[in-house]
C-alpha positions in Angstrom: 0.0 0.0 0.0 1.1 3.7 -0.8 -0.5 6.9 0.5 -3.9 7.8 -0.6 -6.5 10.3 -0.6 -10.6 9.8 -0.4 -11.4 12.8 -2.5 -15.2 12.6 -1.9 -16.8 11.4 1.4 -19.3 12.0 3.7 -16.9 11.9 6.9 -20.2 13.9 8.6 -22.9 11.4 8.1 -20.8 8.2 10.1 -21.8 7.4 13.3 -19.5 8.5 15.9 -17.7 5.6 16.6 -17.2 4.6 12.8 -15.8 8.1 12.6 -13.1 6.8 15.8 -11.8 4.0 13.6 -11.4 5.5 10.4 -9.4 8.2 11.8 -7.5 5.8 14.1 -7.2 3.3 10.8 -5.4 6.4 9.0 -2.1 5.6 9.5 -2.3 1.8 9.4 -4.1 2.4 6.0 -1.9 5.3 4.9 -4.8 7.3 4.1 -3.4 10.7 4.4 -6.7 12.8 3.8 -10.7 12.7 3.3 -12.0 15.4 1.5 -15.4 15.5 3.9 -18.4 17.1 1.6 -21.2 19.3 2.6 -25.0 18.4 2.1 -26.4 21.8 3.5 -25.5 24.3 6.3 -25.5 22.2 9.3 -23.5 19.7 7.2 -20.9 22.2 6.4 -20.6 24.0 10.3 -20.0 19.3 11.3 -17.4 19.4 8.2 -15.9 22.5 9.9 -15.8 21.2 13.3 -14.3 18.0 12.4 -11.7 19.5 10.7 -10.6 21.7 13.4 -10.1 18.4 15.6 -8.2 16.9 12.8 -6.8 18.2 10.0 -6.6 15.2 7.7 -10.5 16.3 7.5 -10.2 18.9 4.2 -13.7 20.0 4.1 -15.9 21.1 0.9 -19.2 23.3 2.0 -22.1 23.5 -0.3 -25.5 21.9 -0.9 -26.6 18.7 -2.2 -28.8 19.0 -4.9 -30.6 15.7 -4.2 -33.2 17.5 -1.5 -35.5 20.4 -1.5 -34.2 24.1 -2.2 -32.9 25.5 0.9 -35.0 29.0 1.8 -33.6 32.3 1.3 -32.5 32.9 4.9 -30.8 29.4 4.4 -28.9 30.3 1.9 -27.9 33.8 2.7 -26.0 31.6 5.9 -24.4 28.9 4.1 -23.1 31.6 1.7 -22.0 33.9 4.8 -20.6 30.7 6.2 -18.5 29.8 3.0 -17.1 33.5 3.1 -15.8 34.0 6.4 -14.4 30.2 6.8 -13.2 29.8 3.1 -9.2 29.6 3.9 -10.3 26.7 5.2 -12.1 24.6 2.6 -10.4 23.0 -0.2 -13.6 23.5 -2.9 -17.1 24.1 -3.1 -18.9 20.9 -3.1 -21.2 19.2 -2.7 -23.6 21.0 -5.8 -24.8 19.8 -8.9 -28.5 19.2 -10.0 -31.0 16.3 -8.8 -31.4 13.7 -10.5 -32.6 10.4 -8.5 -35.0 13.0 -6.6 -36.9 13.1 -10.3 -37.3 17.2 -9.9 -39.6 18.2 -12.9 -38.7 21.5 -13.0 -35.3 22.5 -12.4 -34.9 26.1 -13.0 -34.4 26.8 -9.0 -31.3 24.4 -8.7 -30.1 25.7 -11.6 -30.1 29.4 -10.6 -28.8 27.8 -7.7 -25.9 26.0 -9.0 -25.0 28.9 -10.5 -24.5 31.5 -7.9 -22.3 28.5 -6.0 -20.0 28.8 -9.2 -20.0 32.4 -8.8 -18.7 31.9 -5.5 -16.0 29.5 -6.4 -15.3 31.5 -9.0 -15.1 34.7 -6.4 -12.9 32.3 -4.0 -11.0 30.8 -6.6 -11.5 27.4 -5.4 -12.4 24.4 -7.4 -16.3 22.5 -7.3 -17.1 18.7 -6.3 -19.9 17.5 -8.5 -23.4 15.8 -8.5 -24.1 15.4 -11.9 -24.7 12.7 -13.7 -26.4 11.5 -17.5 -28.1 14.1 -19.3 -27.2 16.9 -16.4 -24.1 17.5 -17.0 -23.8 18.4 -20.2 -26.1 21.6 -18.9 -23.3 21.8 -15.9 -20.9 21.7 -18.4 -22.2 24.7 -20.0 -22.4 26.8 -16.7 -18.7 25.9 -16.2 -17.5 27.5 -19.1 -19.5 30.2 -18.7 -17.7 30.8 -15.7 -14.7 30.2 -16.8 -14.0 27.3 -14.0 -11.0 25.2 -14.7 -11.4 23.1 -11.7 -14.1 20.8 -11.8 -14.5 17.3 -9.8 -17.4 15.1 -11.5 -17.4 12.7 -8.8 -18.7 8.8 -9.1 -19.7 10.1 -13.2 -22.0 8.0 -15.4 -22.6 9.4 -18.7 -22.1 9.1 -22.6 -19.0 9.2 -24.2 -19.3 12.4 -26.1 -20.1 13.9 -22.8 -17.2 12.1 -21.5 -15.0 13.5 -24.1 -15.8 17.1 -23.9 -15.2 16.7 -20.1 -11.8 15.6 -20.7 -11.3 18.1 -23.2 -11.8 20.7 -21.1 -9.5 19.4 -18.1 -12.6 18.7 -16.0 -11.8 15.3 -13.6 -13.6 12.2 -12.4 -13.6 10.1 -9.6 -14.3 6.3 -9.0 -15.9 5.0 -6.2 -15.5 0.9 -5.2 -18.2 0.0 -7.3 -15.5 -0.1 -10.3 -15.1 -3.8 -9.0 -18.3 -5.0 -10.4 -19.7 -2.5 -12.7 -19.1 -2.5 -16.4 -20.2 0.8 -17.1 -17.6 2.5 -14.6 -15.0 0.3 -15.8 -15.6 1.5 -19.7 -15.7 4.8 -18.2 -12.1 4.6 -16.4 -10.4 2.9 -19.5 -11.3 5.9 -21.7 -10.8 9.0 -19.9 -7.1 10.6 -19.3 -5.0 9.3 -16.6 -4.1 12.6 -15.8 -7.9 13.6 -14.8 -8.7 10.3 -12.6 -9.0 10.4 -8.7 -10.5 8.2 -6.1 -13.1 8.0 -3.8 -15.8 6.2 -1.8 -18.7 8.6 -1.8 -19.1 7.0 1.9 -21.1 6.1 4.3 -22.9 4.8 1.1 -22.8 1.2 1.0 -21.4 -0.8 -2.1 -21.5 -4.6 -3.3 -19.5 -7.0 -4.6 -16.6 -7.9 -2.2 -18.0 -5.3 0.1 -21.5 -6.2 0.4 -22.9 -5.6 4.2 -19.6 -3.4 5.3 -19.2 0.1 6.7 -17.9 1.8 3.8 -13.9 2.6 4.7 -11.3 4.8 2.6 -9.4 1.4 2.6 -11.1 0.2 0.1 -9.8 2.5 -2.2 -6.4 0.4 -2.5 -9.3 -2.7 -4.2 -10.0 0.5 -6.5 -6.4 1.3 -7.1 -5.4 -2.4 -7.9 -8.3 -2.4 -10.2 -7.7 0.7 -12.2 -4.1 -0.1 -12.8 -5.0 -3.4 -14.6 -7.2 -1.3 -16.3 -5.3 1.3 -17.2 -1.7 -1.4 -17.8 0.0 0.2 -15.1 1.8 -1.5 -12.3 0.1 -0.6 -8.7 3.2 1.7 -7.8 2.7 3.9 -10.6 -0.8 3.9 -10.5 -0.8 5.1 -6.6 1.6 7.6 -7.6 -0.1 9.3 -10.9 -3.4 9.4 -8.3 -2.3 11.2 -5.9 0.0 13.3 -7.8 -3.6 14.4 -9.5 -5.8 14.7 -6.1 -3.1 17.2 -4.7 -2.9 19.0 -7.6 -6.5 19.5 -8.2 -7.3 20.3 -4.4 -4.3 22.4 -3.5 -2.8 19.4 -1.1 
């Protein structure tokens, strides 16, 4: 094992004493940081927090897309929030638009999405990613009309030309454990540029395969890591290497 980085996880949403082993598991694991995503405002203040007892906790404050619009006094303190503790986040995340929620009308997250990449673009600080299928090409578009370089499409599933004009455009992907067993994600991580690949576990969500019925740990990123470098014809070392080479460059590590 080499050192690794969980570039998308929930650290917030684990039960307290599943939070005490992964950060005692760290070390043993050489898991050297979790980048801890916001859902909403209380999220993003247990993000904060968490980080301030550990540092190895990087945390990303935003609002999920996958629940209702959050009201206007809501807002006006998650984005008050985001300016006065921004030194200490390492992007905007998590945003995006719903999609499993089945939202007929999206114009609200939309107009919502789009002040948060004002922000980042205010902040200079990159954005973590819900958006998935036929959403992103309409993210894609409010990137660029923002001009933002650094975009995280985490756990993507989409077409190739999609796919394509992300990596054209320097954006970068994640892959959660579910590469194991999943065909689609596996077409997905031969294709797109080695360069603009990270890793992640999107946890607490649970996953199948070998890790049907366990709490969702960074470790299992090294399963992902062996996988991708068979995928990818690299050897494990240089696999770990190009991966986290990327994650620290993309989040400022």
């Amino acid at each position: 094992m080499k050192s690794i980085i969980d570039t998308h996880i929930h650290f917030d949403q684990y039960k307290i004493p599943d939070r005490r082993r992964i950060l005692r598991d760290m070390d043993e694991y050489k898991i050297d940081y979790l980048i801890s995503v916001s859902t909403n405002f209380s999220s993003a203040k247990a993000n904060l927090a968490l980080y301030e007892k550990d540092a190895r906790i990087k945390p990303a404050f935003g609002y999920h897309p996958e629940q209702e619009l959050p009201t206007d006094s809501e807002l006006a303190d998650l984005f008050h929030f985001i300016e006065k503790n921004h030194t200490k986040m390492v992007a905007i995340g998590e945003v995006g638009l719903p999609y499993y929620s089945e939202v007929k009308n999206k114009d609200g997250y939309l107009e919502l999405l789009e002040e948060f990449f004002k922000l980042a673009k205010k902040l200079d600080k990159p954005v973590a990613l819900h958006a998935i299928y036929e959403d992103a090409p309409i993210v894609i578009n409010l990137l660029e009309k923002y001009s933002i370089e650094k975009a995280h499409f985490h756990w993507f599933k989409g077409d190739p030309k999609t796919l394509h004009q992300m990596a054209q455009n320097g954006y970068f992907i994640s892959f959660t454990p579910d590469i194991l067993y999943e065909e689609d994600i596996q077409i997905i991580a031969k294709s797109y540029p080695i360069t603009q690949i990270m890793v992640e576990t999107d946890g607490p969500w649970p996953f199948d395969g070998p890790f049907k019925n366990k709490i969702t740990h960074p470790n299992m990123i090294h399963k992902t890591i062996d996988y991708i470098s068979k995928i990818k014809s690299l050897t494990t070392d240089e696999m770990y290497e190009q991966l986290y080479k990327n994650t620290s460059y993309f989040y400022s590590l």
